[in-house]
N, C-alpha and C positions, 0 to 999 in steps of 0.2 A: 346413534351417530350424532355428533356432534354437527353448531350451527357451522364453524365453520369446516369440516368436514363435508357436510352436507351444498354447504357455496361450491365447493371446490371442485364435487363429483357433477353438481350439474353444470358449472362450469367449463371444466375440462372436457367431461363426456362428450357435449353434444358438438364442441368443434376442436378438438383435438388435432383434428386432421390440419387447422389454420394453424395450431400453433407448433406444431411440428415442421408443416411446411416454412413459417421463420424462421426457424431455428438451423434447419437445413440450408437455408438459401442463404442466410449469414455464414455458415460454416464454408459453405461451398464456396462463397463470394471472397472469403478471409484464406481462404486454401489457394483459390486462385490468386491473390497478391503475393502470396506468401513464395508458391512457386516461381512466378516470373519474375519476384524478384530474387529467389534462388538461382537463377541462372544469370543475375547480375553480380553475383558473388563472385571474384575474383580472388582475394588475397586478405589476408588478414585484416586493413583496413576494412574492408568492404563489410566482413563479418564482426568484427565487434564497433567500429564508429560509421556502421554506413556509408563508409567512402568519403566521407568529414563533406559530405555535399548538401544536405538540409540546409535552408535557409533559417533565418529568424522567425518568422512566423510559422515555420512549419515543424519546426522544432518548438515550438512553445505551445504549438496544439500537440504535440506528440507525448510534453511533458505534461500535460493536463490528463490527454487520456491514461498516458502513466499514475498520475497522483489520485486523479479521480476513479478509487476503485469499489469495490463491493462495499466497502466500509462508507465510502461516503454517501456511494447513490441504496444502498439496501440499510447500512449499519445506524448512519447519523440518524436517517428517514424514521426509524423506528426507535432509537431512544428518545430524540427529541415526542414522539408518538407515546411514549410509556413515560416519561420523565420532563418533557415540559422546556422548564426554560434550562435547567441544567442536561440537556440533551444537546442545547443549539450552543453548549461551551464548545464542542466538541469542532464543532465547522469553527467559531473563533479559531482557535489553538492551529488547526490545520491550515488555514487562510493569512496569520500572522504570520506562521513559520518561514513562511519565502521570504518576507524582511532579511532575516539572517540570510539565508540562502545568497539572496543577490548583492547584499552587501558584505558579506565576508569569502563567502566560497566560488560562484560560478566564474568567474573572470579569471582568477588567481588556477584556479582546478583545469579550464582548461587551456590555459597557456602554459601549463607546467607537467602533464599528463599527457600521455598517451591514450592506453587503453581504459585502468583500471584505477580505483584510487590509492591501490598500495603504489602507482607510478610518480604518485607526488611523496610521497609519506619514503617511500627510497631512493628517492633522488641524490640525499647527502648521507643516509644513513647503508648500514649496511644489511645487505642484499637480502640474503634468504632469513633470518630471523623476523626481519620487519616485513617480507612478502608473506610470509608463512602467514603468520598473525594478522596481519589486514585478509589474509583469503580465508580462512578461517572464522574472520568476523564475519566477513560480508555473506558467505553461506550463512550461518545461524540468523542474522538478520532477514535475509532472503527468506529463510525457511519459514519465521513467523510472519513474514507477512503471505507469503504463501497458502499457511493455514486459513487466513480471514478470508479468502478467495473463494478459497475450496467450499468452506462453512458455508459461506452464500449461495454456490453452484448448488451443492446441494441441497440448500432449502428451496431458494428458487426452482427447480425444475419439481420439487418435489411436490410443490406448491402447484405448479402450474399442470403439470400430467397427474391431479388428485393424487399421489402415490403416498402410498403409509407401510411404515415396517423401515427398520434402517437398513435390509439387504440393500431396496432401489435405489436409496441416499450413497450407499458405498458405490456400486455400481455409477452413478452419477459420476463423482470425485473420480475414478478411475477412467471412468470417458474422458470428464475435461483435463485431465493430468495428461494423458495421452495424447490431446491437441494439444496441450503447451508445446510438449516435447516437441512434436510434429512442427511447429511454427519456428522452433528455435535453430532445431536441426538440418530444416530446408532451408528457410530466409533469414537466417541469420539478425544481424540489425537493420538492414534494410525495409526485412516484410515484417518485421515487430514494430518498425516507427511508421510504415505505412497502416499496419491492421492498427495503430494506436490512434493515429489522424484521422481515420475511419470512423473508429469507436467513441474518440471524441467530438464530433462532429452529433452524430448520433446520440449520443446522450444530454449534451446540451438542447437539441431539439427534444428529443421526449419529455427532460424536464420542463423546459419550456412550455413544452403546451399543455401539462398537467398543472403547473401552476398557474395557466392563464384559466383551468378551468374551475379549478380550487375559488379563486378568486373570485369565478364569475359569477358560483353559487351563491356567494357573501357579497354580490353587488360593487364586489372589488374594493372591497370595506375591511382594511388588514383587524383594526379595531373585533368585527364581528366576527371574522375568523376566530380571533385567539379565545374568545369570551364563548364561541360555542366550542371549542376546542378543552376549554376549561370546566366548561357544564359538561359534556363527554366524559371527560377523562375522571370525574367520581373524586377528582381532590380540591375543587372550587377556585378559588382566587389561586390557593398554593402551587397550582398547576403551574403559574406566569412566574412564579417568586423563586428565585435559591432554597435549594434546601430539600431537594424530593429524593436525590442522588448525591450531594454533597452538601455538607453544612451542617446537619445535623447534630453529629458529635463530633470533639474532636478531631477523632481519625479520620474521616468522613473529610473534614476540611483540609484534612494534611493529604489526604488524597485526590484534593484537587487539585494542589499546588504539586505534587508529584506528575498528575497528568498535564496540568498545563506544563510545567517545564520539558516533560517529554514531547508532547506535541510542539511546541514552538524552537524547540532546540534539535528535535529528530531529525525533520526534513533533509536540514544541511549535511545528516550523515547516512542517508538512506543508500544505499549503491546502486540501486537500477536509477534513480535518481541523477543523482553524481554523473555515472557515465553517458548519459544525456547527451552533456557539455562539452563532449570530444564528436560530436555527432555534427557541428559545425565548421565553415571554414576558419574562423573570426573572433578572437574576444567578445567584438562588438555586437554581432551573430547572437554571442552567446547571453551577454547582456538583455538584447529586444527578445532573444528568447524567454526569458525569464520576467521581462516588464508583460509579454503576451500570455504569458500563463497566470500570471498574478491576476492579471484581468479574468481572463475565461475561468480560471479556479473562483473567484471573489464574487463571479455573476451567480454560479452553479451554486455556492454555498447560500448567497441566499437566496436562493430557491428552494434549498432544504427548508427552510423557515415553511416555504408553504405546505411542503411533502409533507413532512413531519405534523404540522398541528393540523392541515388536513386530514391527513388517516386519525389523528385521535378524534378531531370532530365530527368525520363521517364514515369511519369503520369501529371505532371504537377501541378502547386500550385491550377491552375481555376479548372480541373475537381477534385481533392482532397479537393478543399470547397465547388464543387455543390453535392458531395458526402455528405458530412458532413462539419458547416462550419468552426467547431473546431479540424479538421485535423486527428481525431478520426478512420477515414479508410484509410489513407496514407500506412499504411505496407497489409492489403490485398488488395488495388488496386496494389499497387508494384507487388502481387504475381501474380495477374491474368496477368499482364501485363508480367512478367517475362517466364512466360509458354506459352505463344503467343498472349495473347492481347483475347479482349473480344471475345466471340463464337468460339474460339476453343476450342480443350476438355482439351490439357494442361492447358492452360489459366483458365480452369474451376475445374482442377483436382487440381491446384498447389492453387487456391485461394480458394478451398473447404479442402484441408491440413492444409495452415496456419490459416484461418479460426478456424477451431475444434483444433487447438493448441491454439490459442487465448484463445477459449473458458475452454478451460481445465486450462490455465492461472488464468482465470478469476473466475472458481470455487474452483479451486485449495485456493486461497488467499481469497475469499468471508469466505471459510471455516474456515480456520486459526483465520479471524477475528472474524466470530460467535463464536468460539471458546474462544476468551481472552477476550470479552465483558461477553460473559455466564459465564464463571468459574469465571469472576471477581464480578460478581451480585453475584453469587452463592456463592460463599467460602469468598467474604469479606464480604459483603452488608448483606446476608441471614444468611448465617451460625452464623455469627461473630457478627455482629450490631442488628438482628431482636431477631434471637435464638441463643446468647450471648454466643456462642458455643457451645450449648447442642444441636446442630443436626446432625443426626447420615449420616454417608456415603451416605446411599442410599439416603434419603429426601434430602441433598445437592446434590448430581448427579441430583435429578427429580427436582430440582427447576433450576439446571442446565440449565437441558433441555425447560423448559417451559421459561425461559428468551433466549432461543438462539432464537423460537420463536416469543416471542415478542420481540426481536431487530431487527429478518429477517423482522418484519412487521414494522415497523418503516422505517425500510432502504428503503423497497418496495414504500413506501409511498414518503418520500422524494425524492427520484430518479426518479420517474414517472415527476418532474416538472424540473431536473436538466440536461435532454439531450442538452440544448446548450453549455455546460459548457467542455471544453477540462478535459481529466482523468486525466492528469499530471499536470493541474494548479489545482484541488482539490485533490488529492494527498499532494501536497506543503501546501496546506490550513491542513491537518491531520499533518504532520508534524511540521509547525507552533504551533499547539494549543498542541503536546508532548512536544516540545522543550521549549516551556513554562509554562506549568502546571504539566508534566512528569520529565524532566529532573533536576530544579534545585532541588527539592525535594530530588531525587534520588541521587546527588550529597551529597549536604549536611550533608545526612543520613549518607551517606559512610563515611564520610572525614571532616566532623567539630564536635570536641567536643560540643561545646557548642547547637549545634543544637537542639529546642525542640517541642514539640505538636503545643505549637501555632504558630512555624517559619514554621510547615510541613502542615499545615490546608492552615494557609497565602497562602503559596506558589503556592497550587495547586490551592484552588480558585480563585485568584489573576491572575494567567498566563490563565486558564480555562476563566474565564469570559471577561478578558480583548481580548484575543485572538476570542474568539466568537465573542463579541460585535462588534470588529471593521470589522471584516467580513459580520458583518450585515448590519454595515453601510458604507462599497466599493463599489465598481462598479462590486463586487460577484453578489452582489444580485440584484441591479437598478441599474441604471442611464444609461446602455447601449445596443445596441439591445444581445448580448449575455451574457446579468445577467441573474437570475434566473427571473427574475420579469422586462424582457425589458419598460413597457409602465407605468412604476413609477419611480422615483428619488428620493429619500430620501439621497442618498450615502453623505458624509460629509468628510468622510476618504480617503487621497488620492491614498494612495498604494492597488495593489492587496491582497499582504499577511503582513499580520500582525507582522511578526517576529522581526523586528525591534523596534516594540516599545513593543511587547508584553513577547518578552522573556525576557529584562532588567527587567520587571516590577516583572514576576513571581520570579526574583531571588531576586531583592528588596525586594520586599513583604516577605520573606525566611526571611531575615536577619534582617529587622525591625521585623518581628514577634517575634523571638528570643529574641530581643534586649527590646523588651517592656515587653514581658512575666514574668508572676508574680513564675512561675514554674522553677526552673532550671534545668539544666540537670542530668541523673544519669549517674555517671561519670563509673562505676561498669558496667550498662548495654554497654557503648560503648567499655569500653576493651573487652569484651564479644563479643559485633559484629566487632570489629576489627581482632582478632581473627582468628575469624570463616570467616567472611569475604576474609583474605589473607591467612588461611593454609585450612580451607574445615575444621574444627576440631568441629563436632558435627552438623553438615549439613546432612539435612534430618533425 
């Protein structure tokens, strides 16, 4: 048996029963929101914007526990844990990205949209071509980030109830897919922004007090932290310096400038994201929403700084990859270690805490997503494209529901074969494929006359397929012992993520679309969303 095997059985074994009992009274407590606010469900509004009632600050905590998911509190914690200073790029890129966000998208997106973001993107264009294709992105976006969720659910639980063999990890992933469901299908968006305000509330404090303990061990001395985090981690100075995960070679460096453009350029096209922003009364709503999460996102990130080079300086990089070897459990080894180390009951108390915050992380955000994938099948794909808007509230809420369903099964499915994969390097992979099939769309809509059906079809296709394809063909999927598919090589592609060649092309693709198009624009309908767009003047 392995050391950390051996942590994990006396661990878990001897109070098991506390960290079940979390994990239950989170559920139960998350069930309970979830219904009573199902019974405030009335009408379409109610189920996809919440009833446009969330204030500013409770929408900005809503979009925090949205954006802050597995990838940030499990993924970031443990590359920065393995990887040093090019781990803590990762919180950069994610934390810069609202920049864009609040200056280009949220004001504009929700004065011009309804429910979904194909409602801005076919405002002047035409109908089912350009619904089709934003519903279509926004599922495949949803669905990757999806995956990073899953990956975490089941390392963490796995982590936490000693369990080894991947039957328990599949088993895992199909419980928590079956609470998404459950949350999306009863509370609609109402009990997904309440369990989100929940979730982040909660996880701001657990990181909170693990970095105040991190710290207290190094006398509160960031200097000695890093410096023992660097003797740990077995690569010396290099540990602090560029260069452990990117820099290196060429590619290596083109692969940072690919994930940085995807992380800073994603956010703005995320769609459980996006539809946030109709979840308020107000522009201005939406605005302080977005100044309040920038903050709560920017405090959490750096916290990761402690998460992160604390597990490397007091768990160590060897036992956080014999744990997992994509760094996945680095913040609840921190915590057990933080409370006294394995078999004691602090040790047991404090990593069965972060733990069931983790996990309410985790459902928290799976929810959200079922959520923008559903309403986007639903209200664009169904309503709009099938029954060419002749279908009535309720039949779109229940087709709603029966596609969050079948995308919790789809998710389930894929994520059962994706446990080698780090949450934060597919995370970046979801981002990637918004930033390029979501965002220049989104753009162009807003802010080029001439833009038309066939530059808004292009665009998303184009960024959507190209973005896939090359991911298909990396060292994601083969050619490495931690692809999806270790003992085949096909990969041809040399970067992790795609963004670099995949976002140019979606926005190319936009503008040659445009430029070839036999259609011109109506010049009439873009005063109209410019408009409404920048004063709110007939929105909603």
């Amino acid at each position: 048996m392995t050391l950390s095997n051996l942590t994990l059985a006396t661990a878990a074994g001897d109070h098991r029963a506390l960290t079940l009992t979390l994990f239950g009274v989170f559920v139960l407590a998350t069930l309970g929101i979830t219904v009573w606010a199902g019974r405030q469900t009335r009408d379409a509004a109610d189920f996809y914007a919440g009833g446009r009632g969330f204030t500013g600050f409770q929408n900005g905590l809503a979009i925090s526990g949205d954006y802050m998911s597995a990838a940030s509190f499990l993924g970031i914690a443990g590359v920065i844990a393995l990887f040093g200073y090019d781990g803590f790029l990762y919180s950069v890129g994610f934390l810069v990205a609202w920049l864009v966000a609040l200056l280009l998208i949220a004001e504009p997106l929700r004065n011009s949209g309804r429910y979904t973001m194909a409602d801005v993107l076919a405002f002047r264009m035409r109908q089912r071509p350009v619904r089709t294709a934003a519903g279509i992105s926004t599922i495949v976006v949803s669905v990757f980030y999806l995956l990073a969720q899953m990956i975490g659910a089941g390392s963490l639980v796995a982590l936490l109830l000693g369990i080894e063999g991947d039957a328990a990890k599949r088993w895992t992933i199909v419980g928590v897919g079956a609470l998404m469901v459950l949350y999306v299908v009863v509370g609609g968006m109402k009990g997904t922004t309440w369990v989100q305000i929940v979730k982040a509330v909660l996880l701001i404090a657990g990181a909170a007090l693990m970095t105040v303990l991190v710290l207290a061990k190094y006398d509160f001395d960031p200097s000695s932290l890093l410096g023992a985090a660097a003797h740990a981690s077995g690569k010396g100075d290099a540990f602090l310096a560029p260069g452990l995960k990117y820099g290196a070679t060429g590619t290596s460096e083109l692969d940072f400038v690919s994930l940085g453009l995807a992380l800073v350029l994603g956010t703005a096209g995320l769609p459980h994201i996006l539809v946030r922003f109709y979840t308020v009364p107000t522009a201005k709503a939406a605005r302080k929403s977005v100044f309040w999460a920038i903050g709560i996102i920017g405090v959490f990130y750096l916290m990761t700084l402690a998460l992160g080079f604390g597990a490397a300086a007091l768990v160590g990089p060897r036992t956080i990859k014999a744990s997992n070897a994509a760094g996945n459990t680095a913040a609840p080894l921190l915590a057990q270690q933080l409370g006294g180390g394995a078999g004691s009951t602090g040790g047991a108390v404090l990593l069965a805490v972060i733990s069931a915050v983790a996990f309410a992380t985790i459902l928290a955000v799976v929810a959200g997503l079922t959520l923008a994938s559903s309403a986007s099948f639903a209200h664009d794909i169904y309503a709009n494209v099938i029954r060419r808007g002749r279908a009535g509230e309720r039949e779109e809420i229940g087709s709603a529901k029966l596609a969050a369903v079948a995308i919790g099964a789809i998710a389930i499915l894929l994520s059962i074969f994706a446990d080698r994969l780090n949450a934060a390097a597919v995370v970046a992979l979801a981002f990637a494929v918004a930033a390029s099939a979501n965002l220049p769309t989104l753009l162009y809509s807003l802010f080029w006359k001439r833009f038309t059906t066939a530059g808004a079809v292009s665009s998303v296709y184009a960024g959507l397929v190209s973005s896939v394809l090359l991911v298909v063909f990396s060292t994601v999927v083969s050619g490495t012992p931690t692809s999806l598919l270790p003992h085949t090589d096909f990969h041809w592609f040399p970067l992790e993520n795609p963004g670099l060649v995949s976002i140019p092309i979606g926005f190319l693709a936009g503008w040659i679309g445009t430029l070839l198009s036999k259609q011109s624009a109506d010049p009439a309908k873009y005063a109209e969303l410019e408009v409404r767009s920048l004063t709110g003047l007939g929105a909603h």
